[in-house]
N, C-alpha and C positions, 0 to 999 in steps of 0.2 A: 386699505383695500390693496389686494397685491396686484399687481401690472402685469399682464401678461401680453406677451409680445405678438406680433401678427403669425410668425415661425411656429411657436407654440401652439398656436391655434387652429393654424392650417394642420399642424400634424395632430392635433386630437382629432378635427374633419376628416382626416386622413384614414385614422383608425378605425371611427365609426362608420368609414366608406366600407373599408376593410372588412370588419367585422358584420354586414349587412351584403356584403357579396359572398363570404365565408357561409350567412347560410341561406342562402341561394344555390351555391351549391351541394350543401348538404341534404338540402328538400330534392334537389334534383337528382342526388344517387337515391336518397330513400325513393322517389319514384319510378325509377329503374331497376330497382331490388325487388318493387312490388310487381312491376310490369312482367320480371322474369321469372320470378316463384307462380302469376298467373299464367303465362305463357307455359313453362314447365307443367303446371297442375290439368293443361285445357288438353294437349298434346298428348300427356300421359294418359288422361280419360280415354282420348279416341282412340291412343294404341291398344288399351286394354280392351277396349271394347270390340275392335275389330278381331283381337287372337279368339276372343270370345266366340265370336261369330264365325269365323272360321273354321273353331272345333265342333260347332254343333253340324256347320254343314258337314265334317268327314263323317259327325254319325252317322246322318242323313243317307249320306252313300253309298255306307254301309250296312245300310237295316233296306235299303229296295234294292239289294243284292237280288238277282235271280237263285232259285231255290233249286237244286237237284230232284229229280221226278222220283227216283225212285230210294228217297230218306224222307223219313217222318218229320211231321213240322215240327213236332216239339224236340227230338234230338239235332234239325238243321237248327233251329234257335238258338240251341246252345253251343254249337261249333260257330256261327257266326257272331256272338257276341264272345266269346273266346278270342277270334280270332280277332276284333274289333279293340280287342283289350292290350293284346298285344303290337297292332299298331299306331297306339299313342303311345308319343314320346315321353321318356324320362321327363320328369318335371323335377330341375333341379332347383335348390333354397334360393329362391332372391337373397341379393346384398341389401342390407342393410344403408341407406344412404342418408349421407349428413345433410341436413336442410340448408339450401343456401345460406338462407338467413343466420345461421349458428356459425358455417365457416367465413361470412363475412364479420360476425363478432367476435371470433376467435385471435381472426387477422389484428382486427382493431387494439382488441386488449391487450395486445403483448406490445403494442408502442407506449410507452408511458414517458410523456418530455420530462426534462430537466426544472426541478423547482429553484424557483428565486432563493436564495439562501443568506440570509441575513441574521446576524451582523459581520460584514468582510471587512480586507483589509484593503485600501489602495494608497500608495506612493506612503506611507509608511502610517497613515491615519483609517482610524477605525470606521468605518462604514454602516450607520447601525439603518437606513433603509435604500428605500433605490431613489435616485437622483431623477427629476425631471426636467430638468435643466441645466446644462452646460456652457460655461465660455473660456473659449484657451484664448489667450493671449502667446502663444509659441505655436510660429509654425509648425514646428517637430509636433507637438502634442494634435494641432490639429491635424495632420497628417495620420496620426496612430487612430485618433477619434472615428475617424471617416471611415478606416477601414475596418472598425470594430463593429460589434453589435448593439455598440454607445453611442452612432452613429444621428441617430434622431433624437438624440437629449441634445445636439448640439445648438445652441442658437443663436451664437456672438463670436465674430474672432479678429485679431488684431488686424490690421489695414495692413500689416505685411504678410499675412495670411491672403488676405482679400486679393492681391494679386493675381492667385496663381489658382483659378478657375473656382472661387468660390464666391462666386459675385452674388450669388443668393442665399447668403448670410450677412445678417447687420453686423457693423463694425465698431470698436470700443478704444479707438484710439490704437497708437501703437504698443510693443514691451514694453517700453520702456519710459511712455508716458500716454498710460492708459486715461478713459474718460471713465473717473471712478464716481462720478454723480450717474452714468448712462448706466454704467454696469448695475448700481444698486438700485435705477428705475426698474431696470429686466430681471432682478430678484430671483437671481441663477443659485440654486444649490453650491455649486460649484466653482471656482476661478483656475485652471491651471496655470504653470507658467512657467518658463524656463529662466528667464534674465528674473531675478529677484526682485520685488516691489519694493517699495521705499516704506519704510516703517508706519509712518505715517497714513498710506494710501491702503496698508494691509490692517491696520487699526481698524478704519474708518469702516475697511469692510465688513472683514468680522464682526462690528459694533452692531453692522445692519443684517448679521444672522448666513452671512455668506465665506463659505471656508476655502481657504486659500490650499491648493495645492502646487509640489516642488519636481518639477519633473527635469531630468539630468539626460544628456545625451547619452546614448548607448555605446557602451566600447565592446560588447559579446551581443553574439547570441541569447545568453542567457541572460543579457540584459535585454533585449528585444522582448524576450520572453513574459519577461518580470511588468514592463511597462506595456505590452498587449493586456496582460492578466489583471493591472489596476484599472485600464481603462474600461475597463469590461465590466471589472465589476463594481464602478460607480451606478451601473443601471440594472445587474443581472447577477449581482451575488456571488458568493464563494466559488461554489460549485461549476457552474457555469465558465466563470471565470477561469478557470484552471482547466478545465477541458477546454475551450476553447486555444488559450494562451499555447496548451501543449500540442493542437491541433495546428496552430500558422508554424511554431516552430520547427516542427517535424519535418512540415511541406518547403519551409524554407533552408533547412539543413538536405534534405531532400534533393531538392534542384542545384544546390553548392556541390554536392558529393561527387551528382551527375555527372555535370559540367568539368568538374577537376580531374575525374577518370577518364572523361572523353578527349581530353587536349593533355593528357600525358604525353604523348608519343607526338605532339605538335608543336609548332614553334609559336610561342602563344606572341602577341604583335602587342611594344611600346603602348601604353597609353597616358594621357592626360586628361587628368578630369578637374573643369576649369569654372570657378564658383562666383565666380565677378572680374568686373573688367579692373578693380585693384590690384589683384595678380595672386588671390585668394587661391591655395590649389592644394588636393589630396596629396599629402606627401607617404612617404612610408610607413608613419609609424600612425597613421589614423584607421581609425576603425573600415572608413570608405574602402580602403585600400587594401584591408584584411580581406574583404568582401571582394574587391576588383580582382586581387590576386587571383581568383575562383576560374577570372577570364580573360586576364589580359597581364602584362609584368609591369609594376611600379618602377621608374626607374630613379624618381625626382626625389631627394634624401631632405630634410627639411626640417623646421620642428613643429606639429602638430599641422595647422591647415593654411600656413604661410610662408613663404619663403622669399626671405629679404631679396634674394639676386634672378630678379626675374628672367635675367636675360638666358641665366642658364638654362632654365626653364624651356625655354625656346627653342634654344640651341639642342636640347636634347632631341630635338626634331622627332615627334612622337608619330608611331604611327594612325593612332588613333585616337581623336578628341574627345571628349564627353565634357560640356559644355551648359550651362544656364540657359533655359528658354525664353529669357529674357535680353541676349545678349546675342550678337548679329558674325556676321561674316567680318565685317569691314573691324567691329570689337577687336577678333582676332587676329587677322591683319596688323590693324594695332600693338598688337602685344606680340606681336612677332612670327607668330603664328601662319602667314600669308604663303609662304613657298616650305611648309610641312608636307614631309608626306600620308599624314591624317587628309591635308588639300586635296592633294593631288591624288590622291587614290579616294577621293571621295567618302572618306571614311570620320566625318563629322556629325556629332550625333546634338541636338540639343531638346535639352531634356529638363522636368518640373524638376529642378538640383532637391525641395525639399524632401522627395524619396529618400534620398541618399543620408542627408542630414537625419534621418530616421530611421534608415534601414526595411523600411515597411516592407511588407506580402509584395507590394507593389512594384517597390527598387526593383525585387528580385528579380520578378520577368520581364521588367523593363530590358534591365544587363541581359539578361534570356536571346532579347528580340535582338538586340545589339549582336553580342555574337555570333547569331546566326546569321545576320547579315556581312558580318566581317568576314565570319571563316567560309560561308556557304555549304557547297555539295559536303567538304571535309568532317563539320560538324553535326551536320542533320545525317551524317552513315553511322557518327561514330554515338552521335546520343540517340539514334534507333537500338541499333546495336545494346548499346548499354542497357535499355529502358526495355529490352527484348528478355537480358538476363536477371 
């Protein structure tokens, strides 16, 4: 018998909530559709009824016309219904009108949603239906998850996930040494993962009908792309998939573009962005940084997201920190950090770093909020401006 988790459960309750409020509302426009075709039908009666009666009184007015004394009744007859004739109005053709009813179907019919489209592709394995069940084991991936339309397949994530405000998802051990008896009680479609399992633990999976998938940090854009589009379409199909996927990167190439036209002409302010209190930090040549570039200047050279001599680090006295939400003032201090002027100009920001590790929809307006608060009046004239043309 398969296990299904309390997550699982609550969100099938969830749906049938859903879908029992869905037609709730439906009964309530059709009752408004009928209420206004009678409304229309009762109004239009009394107006027609009253032009009716109207025109019969102007005959009325007309036919006990006073008679001239000296004309014959049968030729005044005839000059006052003459002249009775000629003053009614042209009666021009009624319009033709479309029944509510038909242009509220009209409306209807030309919305037709996107079909589930199977069998798709994600993280390089064939997808032959939709998943109803999810567990990442990588931050990054649950980060992408959350903000996908894959979002409710989700039902398990590693305890270093679990930190950073998903306390109402179960947890399965860490990357690195998952709880692979818990994972195959919860008989998840699915495992993403970023640190690679142990041969063994991925055996054992698979053996119990659960596929292992490999998901890689992003170094582009178009790699954000590629892994919005897999994640998407574990639950939502080809189709889907690819519109959406082409949909976050638009809007995230979008707000980059902004951002980098509006601080041309600015003097963009030092920053560091600081990933643990080991002395973990975005150096040049990392993706974060490709991104930061958009809004602040790297200045720390390095190789990839470590740099052996922290103290330069320090010394580079930045103006601006971006810093782990998990990690304090006094951290800082620590690391040298204490009399920066990121400090002293109040310009210390701490933030769920795993955005960044993913580059999500979300980083982006995080960095958004950030430079507006950095640059101020300077940046909100110059991205009006922009966002104007």
């Amino acid at each position: 018998m398969k296990y299904v988790s309390p997550q699982t459960e609550k969100r099938k309750q969830q749906q049938k909530k859903r879908k029992k409020q869905m037609l709730v509302v439906a009964l309530a426009a059709v009752l408004v559709v009928v209420v206004i075709v009678l409304a229309l039908f009762v109004f239009g009666g009394r107006e027609k009824t009253e032009t009716e009666n109207g025109h019969d009184n102007s005959q009325a007015v007309v036919q006990t016309t006073p008679q001239p004394e000296n004309v014959q009744d049968d030729e005044n007859s005839g000059d006052v219904q003459q002249e009775a004739e000629q003053q009614k109005p042209d009666k021009k053709p009624k319009k033709k009108k479309t029944p509510l009813f038909s242009k509220i179907k009209s409306a209807f019919t030309k919305i037709e949603p996107m079909e589930y489209t199977f069998p798709a592709t994600a993280f390089g394995r064939s997808i032959e239906q939709a998943a109803d069940s999810i567990i990442s084991l990588s931050p990054m991936a649950t980060e992408f998850i959350l903000s996908s339309p894959s979002q409710n397949a989700l039902v398990a994530v590693s305890s270093y996930c679990n930190k950073y405000t998903f306390d109402h998802l179960m947890t399965v051990g860490t990357p690195m040494l998952p709880n692979v008896d818990k994972i195959i009680q919860l008989a998840p479609d699915y495992v993403v993962v970023q640190t690679p399992l142990s041969d063994v633990d991925r055996v054992k999976l698979e053996q119990n009908g659960i596929t292992v998938l490999q998901i890689n940090a992003p170094e582009s854009i178009d790699d954000v792309k590629e892994i919005y589009r897999s994640v998407t379409a574990l639950t939502h199909g080809a189709d889907i998939a690819s519109f959406e996927a082409e949909r976050v990167a638009a809007s995230i190439q979008q707000k980059l573009d902004l951002y980098t036209k509006a601080l041309e002409k600015t003097d963009k302010k030092d920053v560091v962005m600081v990933f643990n209190t080991y002395g973990m930090v975005a150096t040049k040549d990392t993706f974060e940084a490709e991104i930061l570039d958009c809004f602040f200047d790297i200045t720390i050279d390095g190789s990839n997201y470590y740099n052996e001599d922290f103290a330069t680090v320090a010394a580079s006295n930045p103006q601006v920190i971006i810093a782990s939400d998990y990690m304090t003032e006094t951290d800082l201090a620590n690391m040298g950090f204490g009399d920066s002027r990121a400090v002293s100009e109040g310009n210390v920001y701490f933030v769920n770093i795993q955005q960044f590790e993913s580059c999500s929809a979300k980083s982006i307006d995080t960095l958004c909020g950030i430079a507006n608060a950095v640059y101020g009046d300077d940046i909100t004239v110059q991205i009006t401006a922009e966002a104007a043309e």
